[in-house]
N, C-alpha and C positions, 0 to 999 in steps of 0.2 A: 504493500500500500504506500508506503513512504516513498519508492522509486516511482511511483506514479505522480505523486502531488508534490505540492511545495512542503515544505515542514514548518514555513512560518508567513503565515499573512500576516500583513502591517494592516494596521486598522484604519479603517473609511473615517475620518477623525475629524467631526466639524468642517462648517463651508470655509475654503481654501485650506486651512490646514494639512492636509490628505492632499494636498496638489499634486501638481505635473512631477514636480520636480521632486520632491521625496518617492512618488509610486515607480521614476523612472533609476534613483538610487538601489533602491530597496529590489526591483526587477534584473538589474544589473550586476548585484549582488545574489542572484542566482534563486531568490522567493518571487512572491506573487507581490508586487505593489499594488496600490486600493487608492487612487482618489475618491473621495467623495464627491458626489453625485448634488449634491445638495445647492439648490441656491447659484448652480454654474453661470447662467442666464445673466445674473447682476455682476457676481466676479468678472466675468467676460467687460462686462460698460463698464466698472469702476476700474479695473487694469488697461482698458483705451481712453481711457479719460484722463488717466493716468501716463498718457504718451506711450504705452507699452514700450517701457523700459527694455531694451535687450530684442524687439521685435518679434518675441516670440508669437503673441497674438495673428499680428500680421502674416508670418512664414507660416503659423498653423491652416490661418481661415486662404490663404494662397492655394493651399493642396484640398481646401475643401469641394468634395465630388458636383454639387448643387448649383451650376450658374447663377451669377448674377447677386447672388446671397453672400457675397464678402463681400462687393462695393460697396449694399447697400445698408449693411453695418459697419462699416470703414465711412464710410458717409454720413451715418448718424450719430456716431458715439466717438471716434477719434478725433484725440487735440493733441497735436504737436508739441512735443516741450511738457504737455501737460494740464489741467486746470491749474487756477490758482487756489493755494491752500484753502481760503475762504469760502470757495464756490461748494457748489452742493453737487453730488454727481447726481444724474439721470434719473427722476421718477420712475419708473417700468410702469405700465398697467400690472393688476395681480391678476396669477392665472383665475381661469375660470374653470367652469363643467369641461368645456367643449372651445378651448383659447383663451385670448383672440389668437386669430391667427399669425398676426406679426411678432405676440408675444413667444411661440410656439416657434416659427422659422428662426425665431433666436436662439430658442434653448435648444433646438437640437442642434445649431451649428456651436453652441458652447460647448456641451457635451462630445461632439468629433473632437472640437479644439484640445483639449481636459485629455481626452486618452489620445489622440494621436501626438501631443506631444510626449505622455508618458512614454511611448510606445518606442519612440523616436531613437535610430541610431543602436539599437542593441536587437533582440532576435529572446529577450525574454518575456514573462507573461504578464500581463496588466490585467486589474481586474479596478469594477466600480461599483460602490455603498451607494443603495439608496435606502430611504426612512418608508416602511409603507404608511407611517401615518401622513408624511406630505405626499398627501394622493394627486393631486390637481398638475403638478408639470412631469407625471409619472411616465408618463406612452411617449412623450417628445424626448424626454433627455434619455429613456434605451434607445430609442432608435437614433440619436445621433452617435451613442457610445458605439454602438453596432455598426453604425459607417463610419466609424473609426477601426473595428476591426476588437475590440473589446476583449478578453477572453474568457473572464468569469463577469461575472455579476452576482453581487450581493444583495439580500435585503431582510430588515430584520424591522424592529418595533411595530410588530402584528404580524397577522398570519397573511405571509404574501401568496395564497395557493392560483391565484389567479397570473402569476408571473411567468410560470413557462412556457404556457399555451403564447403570450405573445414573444414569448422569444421564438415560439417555432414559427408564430404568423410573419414576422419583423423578417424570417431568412428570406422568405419569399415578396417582401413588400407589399404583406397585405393585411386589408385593415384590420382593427383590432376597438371591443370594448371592455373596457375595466370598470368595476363596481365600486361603489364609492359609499361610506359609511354618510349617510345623512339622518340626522336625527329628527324626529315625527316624520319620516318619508310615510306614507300612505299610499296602498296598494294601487297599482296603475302608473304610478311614476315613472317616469323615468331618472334612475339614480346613476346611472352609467357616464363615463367620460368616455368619446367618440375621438376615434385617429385614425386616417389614413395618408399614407405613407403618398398618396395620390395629388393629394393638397399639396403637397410641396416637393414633390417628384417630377419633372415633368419631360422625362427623357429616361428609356430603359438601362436599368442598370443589372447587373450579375447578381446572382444572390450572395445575400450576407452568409457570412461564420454563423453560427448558434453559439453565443457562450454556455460554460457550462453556471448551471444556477448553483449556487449555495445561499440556502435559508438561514439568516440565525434569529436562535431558538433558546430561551430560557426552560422545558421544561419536553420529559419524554412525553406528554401527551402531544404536544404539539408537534416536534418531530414524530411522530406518528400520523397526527392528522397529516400535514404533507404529505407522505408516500402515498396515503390512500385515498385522498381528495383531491392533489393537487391536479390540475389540468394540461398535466408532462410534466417531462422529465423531471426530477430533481438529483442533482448531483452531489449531495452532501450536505452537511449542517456545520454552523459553526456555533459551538453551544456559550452565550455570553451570562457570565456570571454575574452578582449584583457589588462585585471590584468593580469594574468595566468602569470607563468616563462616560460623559453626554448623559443620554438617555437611559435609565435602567427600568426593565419591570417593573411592575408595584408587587411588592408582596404581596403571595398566596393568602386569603383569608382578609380577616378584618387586620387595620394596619395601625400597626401600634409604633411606640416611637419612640428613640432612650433620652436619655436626660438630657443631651446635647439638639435633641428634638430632630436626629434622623431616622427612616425606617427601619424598623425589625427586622431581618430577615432569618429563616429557618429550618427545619429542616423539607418543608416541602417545598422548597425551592432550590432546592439542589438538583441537580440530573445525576442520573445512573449511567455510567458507562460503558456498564454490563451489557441494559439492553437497548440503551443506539446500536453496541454490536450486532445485536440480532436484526437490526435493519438493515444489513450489509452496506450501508454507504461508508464514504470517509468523515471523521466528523473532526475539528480541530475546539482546543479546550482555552476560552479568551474568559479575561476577567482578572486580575492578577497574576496572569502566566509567564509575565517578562519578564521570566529571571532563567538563567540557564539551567537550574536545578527543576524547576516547574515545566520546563520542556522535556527534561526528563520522565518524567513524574506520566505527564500526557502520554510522551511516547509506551510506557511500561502500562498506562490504561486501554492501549488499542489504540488512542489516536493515531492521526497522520501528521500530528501535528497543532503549534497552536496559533493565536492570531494575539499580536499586540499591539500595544495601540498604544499608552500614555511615553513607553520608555523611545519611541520616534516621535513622539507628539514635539520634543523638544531639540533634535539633532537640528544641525546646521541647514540641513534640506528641508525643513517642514514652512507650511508659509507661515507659521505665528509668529505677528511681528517682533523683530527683534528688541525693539528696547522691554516687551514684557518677557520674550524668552530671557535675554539676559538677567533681569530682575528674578526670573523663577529659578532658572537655574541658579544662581548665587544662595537664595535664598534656598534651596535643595542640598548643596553644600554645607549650610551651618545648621542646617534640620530645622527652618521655620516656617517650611510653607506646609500646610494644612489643607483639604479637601473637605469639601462638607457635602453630605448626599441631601440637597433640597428637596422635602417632599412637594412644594406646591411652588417654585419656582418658573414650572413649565406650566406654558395653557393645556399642555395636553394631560395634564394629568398624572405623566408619567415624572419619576423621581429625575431630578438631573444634577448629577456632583458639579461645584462650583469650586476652582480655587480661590480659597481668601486671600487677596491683594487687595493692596491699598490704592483707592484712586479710580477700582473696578465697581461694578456693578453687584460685586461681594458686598459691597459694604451698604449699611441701610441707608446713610445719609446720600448717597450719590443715590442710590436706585428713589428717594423722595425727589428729590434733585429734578429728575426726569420727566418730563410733560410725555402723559400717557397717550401714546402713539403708535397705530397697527399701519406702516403705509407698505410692506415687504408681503404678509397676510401667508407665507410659506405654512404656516401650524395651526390656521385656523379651522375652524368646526364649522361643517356646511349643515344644517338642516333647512328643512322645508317652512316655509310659511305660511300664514293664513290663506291665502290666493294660490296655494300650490304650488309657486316657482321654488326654487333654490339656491338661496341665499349662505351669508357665510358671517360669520362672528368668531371676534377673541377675545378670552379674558384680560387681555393686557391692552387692550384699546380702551379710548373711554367707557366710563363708566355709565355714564349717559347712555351713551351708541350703545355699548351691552346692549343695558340694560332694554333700551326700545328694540332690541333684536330678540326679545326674550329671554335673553341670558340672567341668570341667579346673582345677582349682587355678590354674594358672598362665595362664591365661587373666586372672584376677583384677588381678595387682598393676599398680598406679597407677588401678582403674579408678574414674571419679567418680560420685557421683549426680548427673547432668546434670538430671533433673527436676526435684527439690529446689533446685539450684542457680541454674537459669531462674525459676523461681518467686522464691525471693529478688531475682531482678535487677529486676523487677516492683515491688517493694516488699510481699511478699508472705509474708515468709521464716516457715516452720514455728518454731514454739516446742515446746521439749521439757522435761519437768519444771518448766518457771518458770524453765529458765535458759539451758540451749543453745538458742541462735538459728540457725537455716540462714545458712551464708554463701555468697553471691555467684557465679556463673562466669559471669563475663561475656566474650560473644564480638562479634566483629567480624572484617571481612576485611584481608587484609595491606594492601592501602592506604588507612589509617586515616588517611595523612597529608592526604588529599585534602580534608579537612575543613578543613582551612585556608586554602580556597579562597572557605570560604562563613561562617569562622569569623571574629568578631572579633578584633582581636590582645592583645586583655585574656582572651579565654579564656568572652565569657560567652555569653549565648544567642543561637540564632538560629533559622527557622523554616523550617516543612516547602515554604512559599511560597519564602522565600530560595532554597531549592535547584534545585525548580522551575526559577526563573527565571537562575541561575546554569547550569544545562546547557542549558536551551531558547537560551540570547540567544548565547551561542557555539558550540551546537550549528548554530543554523540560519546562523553567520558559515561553519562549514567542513564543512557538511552534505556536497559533491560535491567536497571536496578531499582526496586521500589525504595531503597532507604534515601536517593537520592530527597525524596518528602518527606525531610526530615521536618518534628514540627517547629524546628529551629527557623529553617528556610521557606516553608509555607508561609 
């Protein structure tokens, strides 16, 4: 199984974080590199508005297949030199059910741009994270990953059983509908988001690759539902623990919460590895696994391997901008940076670790600071309305707006704009009037310390190779030894 697959996935890690340039390190270094998927669309307008520093934007959307569709975003969103610091970048529309359609011709040529730069100059495998709870720009950003030539894709936060059928549709370029969670939908609806490849194809082309799918899954019942509902293939599971950064499950059961006010979590929230086995797929074990002894530990459970994601979040290659990587790492060095698992920080519901920094959106007095503002809408909750269309609300928009959208007031308090706040982690941060700047949420998983593994003890950089080679040389010392987990190194 391990001569088949990677041994170590680098994790889909927040919008731009998981970029070009870390998934095409990490690829190079002989694993599966993972851009994230997330939010490509605005990276793309905030990196040319940005004068695309180094060209890369430019030489990416140059080799894109689709006529006519790089003048016409080289014409809307590139500035020479740059904006100036003060300006604002690009409004986008937010997606919808069914587009718009310009908003769509963009994200699928972001998503080419995203992996074909990873792709670029080497002959190893690139794969790309998407979130199934951002349903709305789901059908555009596979299908441009997929004419980039892609070769896994990932997706996890919910059951994505609907995912493979359009991958096998997407090889042939043809259309495709995915179901979309609305809440009060009422029978006769239509809850579907509509894509064909026809809209914005307009000249025959070969057919695409099929990436291979991997699901990740917090839990045997759900990698179970996949195999036996999913609508094709599924190629393996990546099972993510509630270590993991960004996004984690909510605990199994009614959710209690320790003194420090993060969730419980316990024993029914573990997966068995026993019997993934019995599903015969590959499955890799993320959540805390970035140490070379826990890749051990995987391999000596059956895995193929595992996926990490906080111990590259911070390498030389990752896009989190530098002046906060440098801050975190230092502060990783003298043991002061801390991770909190927020239960109600995300509008979705779902827990999301937050590193505490100063000056971030960690902090309560900056996140009051903030005029409450949904204009990105990446996480929002679509249900139906009185008049039967399909509308869309978030708890971290006004409170007002909720509220006249039906939304529970008290659903609201503490809740952040995770969109906004990802985007700043990038170096990317919205400007408002010429004065408020977007601040920061930066996340990582609870063993943030393992980075000291691979860090120097000055606190400065190090590289996506480094890590590579830090869990492979001791990985393969205690590949078939259980003591390898010891509960020293656990």
């Amino acid at each position: 199984m391990g001569n088949l697959h990677p041994t170590i996935i680098q994790g889909g890690m927040g919008v731009g974080i998981s970029g070009w340039k870390l998934a095409r390190a990490v690829s190079k270094a002989g694993q599966l590199g993972v851009v994230s998927g997330t939010a490509l669309d605005q990276v793309l307008v905030r990196r040319l508005h940005d004068g695309d520093p180094g060209g890369h934007m430019r030489r990416a959307l140059e080799n894109y297949p689709l006529p006519g569709v790089a003048a016409r975003i080289l014409d809307s969103y590139f500035i020479p030199g740059g904006k100036a610091a003060d300006a604002p970048y690009p409004r986008l529309p937010m997606h919808g059910k069914d587009g718009p359609h310009d908003l769509w011709e963009l994200c699928i040529a972001a998503n080419f741009v995203e992996v074909y730069l990873a792709r670029e100059g080497h002959d190893g495998l690139v794969g790309v994270n998407y979130l199934e709870k951002v349903q709305l720009p789901t059908l555009p950003s596979i299908y441009g990953a997929m004419l980039a030539g892609v070769d896994y894709v990932l997706m996890g936060a919910g059951i994505p059983l609907k995912i493979p059928g359009v991958l096998d549709a997407f090889v042939r370029h043809e259309a495709v509908t995915y179901p979309l969670y609305v809440v009060g939908a009422t029978a006769g609806t239509d809850t579907h988001s509509h894509f064909s490849p026809s809209d914005f194809v307009h000249q025959p082309l070969p057919p695409l690759k099929r990436p291979k799918f991997l699901a990740i899954i917090g839990s045997n019942t759900l990698a179970i539902t996949m195999v036996r509902k999913a609508n094709g293939r599924v190629d393996g599971f990546v099972v993510e623990g509630p270590l993991a950064g960004g996004h984690n499950a909510p605990p199994r059961g009614k959710l209690t919460l320790n003194s420090d006010g993060e969730p419980i979590y316990g024993v029914r929230d573990e997966v068995d590895p026993v019997k993934l086995l019995e599903l015969g797929l590959p499955f890799w074990l993320a959540g805390g696994y970035g140490r070379p002894e826990k890749l051990g530990e995987a391999l000596s459970l059956g895995a193929a391997g595992i996926q990490a994601g906080s111990i590259f979040a911070f390498c030389e290659e990752s896009g989190l901008d530098e002046a906060y990587k440098k801050r975190i790492l230092k502060g990783i060095a003298s043991g002061e940076v801390r991770v909190f698992t927020d239960p109600v920080a995300s509008p979705t519901d779902f827990p999301f670790k937050i590193v505490q920094l100063e000056g971030t959106m960690s902090e309560a007095e900056v996140y009051d600071e903030r005029p409450r503002i949904c204009d990105l809408g990446y996480l929002r909750e679509a249900y139906q309305t009185d008049e039967g269309t399909i509308a869309f609300r978030c708890a971290a928009e006004p409170l007002s707006v909720y509220a006249a959208k039906g939304g529970k007031v008290e659903n609201t308090p503490g809740r952040k704009c995770i969109c906004n706040g990802l985007l700043a982690n990038a170096g990317y941060p919205q400007v408002r009037g010429g004065t408020y700047v977007e601040k920061a949420l930066i996340t990582a998983g609870t063993d943030i310390d393992a980075l000291k593994l691979v860090l120097p003890p000055d606190g400065s950089a190090y590289t996506a190779a480094d890590v590579v080679a830090l869990l492979l040389n001791r990985g393969a010392e205690c590949s078939d030894a259980l003591a390898c987990a010891t509960p020293e190194s656990a």
